[in-house]
C-alpha positions in Angstrom: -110.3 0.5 -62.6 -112.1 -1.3 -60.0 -113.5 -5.1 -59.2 -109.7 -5.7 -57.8 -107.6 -4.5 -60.8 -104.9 -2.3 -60.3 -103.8 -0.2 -62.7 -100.3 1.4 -63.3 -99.3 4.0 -65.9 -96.0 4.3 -67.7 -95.1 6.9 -70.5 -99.2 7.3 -71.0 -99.3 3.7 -71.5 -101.9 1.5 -69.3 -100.5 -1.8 -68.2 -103.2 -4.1 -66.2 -101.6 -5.4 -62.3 -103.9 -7.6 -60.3 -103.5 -8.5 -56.7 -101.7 -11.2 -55.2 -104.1 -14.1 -55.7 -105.6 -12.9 -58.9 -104.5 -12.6 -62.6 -105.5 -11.8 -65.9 -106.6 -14.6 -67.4 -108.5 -14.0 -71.0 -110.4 -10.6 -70.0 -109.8 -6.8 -69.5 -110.4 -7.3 -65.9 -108.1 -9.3 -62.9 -110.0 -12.2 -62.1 -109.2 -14.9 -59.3 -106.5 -17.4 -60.1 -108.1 -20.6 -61.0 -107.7 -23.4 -58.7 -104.0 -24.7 -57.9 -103.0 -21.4 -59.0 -101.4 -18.0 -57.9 -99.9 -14.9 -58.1 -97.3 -12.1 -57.0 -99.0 -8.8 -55.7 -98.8 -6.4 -58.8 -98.8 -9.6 -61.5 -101.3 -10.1 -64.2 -100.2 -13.7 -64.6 -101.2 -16.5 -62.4 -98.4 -19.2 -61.8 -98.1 -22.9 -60.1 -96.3 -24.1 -57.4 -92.9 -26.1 -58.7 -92.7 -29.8 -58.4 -92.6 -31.7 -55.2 -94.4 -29.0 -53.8 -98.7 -28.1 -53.1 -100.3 -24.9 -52.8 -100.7 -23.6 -49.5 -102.6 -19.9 -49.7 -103.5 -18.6 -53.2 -103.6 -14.8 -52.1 -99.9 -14.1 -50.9 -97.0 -12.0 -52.9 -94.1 -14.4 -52.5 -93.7 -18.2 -54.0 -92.5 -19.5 -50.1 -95.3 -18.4 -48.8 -97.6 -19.9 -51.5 -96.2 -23.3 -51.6 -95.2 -25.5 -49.3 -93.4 -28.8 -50.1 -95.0 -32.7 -50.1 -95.4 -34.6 -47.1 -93.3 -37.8 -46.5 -95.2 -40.9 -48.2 -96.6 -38.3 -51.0 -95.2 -36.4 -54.5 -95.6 -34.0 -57.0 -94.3 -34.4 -60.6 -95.1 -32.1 -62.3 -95.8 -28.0 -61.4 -99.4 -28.4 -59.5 -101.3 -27.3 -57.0 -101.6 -30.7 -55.2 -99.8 -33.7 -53.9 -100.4 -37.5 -54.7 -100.1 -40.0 -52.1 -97.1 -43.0 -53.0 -98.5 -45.7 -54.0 -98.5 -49.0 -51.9 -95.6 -50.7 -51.3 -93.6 -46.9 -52.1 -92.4 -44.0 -49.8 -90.9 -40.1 -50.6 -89.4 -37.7 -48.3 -91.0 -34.1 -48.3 -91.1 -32.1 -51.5 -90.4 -35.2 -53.9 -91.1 -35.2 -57.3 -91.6 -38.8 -57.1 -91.6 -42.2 -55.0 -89.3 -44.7 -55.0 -89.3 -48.6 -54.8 -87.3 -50.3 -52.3 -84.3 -52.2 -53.8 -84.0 -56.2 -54.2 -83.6 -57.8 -51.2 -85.2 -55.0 -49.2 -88.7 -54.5 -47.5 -90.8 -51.5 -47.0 -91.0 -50.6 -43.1 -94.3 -50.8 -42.3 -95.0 -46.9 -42.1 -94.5 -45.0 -45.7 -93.5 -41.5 -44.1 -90.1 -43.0 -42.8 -87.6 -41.7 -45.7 -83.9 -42.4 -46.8 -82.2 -45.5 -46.0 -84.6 -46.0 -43.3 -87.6 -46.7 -45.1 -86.5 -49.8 -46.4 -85.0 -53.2 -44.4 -83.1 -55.6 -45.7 -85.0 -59.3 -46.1 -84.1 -61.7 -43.1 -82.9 -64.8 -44.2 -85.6 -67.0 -45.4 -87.4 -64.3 -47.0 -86.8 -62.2 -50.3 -88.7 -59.3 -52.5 -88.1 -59.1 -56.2 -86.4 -56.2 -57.6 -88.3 -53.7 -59.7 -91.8 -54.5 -57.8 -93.1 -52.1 -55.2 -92.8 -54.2 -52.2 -94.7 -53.2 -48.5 -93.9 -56.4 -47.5 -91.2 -59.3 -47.9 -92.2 -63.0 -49.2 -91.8 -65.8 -47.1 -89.9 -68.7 -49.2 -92.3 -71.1 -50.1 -91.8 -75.0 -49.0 -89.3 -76.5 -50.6 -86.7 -73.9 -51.1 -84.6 -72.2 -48.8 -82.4 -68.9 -48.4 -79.6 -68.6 -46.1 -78.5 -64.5 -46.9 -79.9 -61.6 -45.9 -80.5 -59.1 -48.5 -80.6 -59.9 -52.2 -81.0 -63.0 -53.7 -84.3 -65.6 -54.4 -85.1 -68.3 -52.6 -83.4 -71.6 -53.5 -84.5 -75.4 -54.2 -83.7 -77.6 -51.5 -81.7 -79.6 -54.1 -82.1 -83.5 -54.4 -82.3 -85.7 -51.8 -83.9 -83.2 -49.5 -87.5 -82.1 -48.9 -89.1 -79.4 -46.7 -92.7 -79.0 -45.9 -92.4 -75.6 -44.4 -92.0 -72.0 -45.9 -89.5 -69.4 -44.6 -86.2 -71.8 -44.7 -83.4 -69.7 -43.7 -80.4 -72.4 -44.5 -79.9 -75.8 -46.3 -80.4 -77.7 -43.0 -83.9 -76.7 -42.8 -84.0 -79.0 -45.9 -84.5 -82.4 -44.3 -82.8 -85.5 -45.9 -84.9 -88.1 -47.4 -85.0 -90.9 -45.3 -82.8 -94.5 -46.8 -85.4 -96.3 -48.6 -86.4 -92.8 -50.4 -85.0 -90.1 -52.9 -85.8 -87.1 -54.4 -84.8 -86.0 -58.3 -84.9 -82.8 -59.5 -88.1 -82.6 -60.9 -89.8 -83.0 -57.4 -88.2 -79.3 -56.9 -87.7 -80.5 -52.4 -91.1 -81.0 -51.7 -91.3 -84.3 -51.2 -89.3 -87.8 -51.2 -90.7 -90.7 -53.1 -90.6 -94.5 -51.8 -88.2 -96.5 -54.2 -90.0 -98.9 -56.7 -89.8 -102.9 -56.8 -86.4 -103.8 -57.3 -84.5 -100.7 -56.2 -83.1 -99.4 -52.9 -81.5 -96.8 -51.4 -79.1 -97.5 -48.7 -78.7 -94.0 -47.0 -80.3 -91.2 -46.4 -80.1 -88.0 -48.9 -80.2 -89.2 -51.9 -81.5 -88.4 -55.6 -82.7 -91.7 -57.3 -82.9 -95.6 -56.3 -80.1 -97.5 -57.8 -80.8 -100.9 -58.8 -80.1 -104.0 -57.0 -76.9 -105.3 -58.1 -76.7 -108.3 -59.9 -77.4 -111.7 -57.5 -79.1 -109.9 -55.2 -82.7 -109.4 -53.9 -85.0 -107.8 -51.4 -88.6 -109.4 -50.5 -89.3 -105.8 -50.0 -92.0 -104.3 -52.9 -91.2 -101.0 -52.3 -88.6 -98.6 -50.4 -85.9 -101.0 -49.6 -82.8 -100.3 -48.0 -80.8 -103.3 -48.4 -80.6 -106.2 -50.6 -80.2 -109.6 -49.8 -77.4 -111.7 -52.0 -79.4 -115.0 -53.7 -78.5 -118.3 -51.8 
């Protein structure tokens, strides 16, 4: 035959072979692979490139050859004849069959080609990525919270009697104390300290509600006291 079949005779029987690159695929004659395909020299069957790996050059006799394996930052899952590219906040190493996430508490480096234990940092203090969530980047704790480890964990209130008006905290200290005259409950989750009301007064600072006065006393002050005065 002709039109780049090859034919081979065994016993009197006539068995189609194609060339490398082509296959039989429905007719009586070799025709070219389809796309993302190929074939062994002397094969009538046209075959894809494993996982984690793209095809390279359709018309060779050998599978090495033919494919060649994923880039670093891309994957193939499933036998085709193309790679996918990770997406953001994800890396590979060459010839994956997929990407991978970075861990709690770690960051993607900023290029998605690095691979293994270097493609991913652990958070600084003061910073934190959730586990689970494709992360290219690590989250600066927000204002009133804090976080003193490195690596895993979330970010944590400043607690009461503190406050912080800046993101990033890396330790408790960065939580400033409310000033005497001021507190700050729970509920105000260390954002901000309020002024005690008429009749109440705080004494120090760092703390979490306004006591009362005690009994005989006063304070000419309407609001944020600090001391009280005993009545004459």
């Amino acid at each position: 035959m002709q039109d780049g079949t090859a034919n081979s005779s065994s016993q009197g029987t006539c068995s189609l072979s194609c060339y490398a690159g082509q296959g039989w695929v429905g007719g009586n004659d070799c025709a070219n692979c389809p796309s993302g395909m190929f074939s062994f020299e002397g094969s009538s069957f046209c075959l894809s490139c494993s996982a984690g790996k793209y095809l390279a050059n359709s018309a060779t006799g050998v599978e090495s050859s033919a494919c060649a394996d994923c880039s670093t930052g891309q994957y193939s899952g499933t036998a085709s004849g193309a790679c996918s590219s990770c997406s953001t906040g994800q890396y590979s190493g060459s010839a994956s069959v997929s990407c991978s996430s970075c861990a709690a508490g770690k960051h993607l480096t900023t290029s998605a080609t690095d691979v293994g234990s270097s493609a991913c940092l652990i958070c600084s203090a003061g910073t934190y990525s959730s586990q689970h969530v494709p992360s290219s980047a690590r989250t600066n704790c927000e204002a009133g919270k804090y976080k003193a480890n490195e690596g895993q964990g979330s970010c944590t209130n400043c607690g009461t009697g503190r406050y912080s008006t800046t993101m990033c905290n890396p330790a408790i200290s960065f939580c400033l104390k409310c000033d005497a005259g001021k507190a700050s409950s729970e509920e105000a989750q260390g954002l901000a300290c309020a002024a005690c009301s008429a009749g109440k007064y705080v004494p120090a600072p760092g703390l979490a509600t306004c006591p009362s006065f005690p009994a005989g006393t006063y304070s000419n002050t309407t609001e944020g006291a600090t001391t009280c005065t005993l009545c004459a």
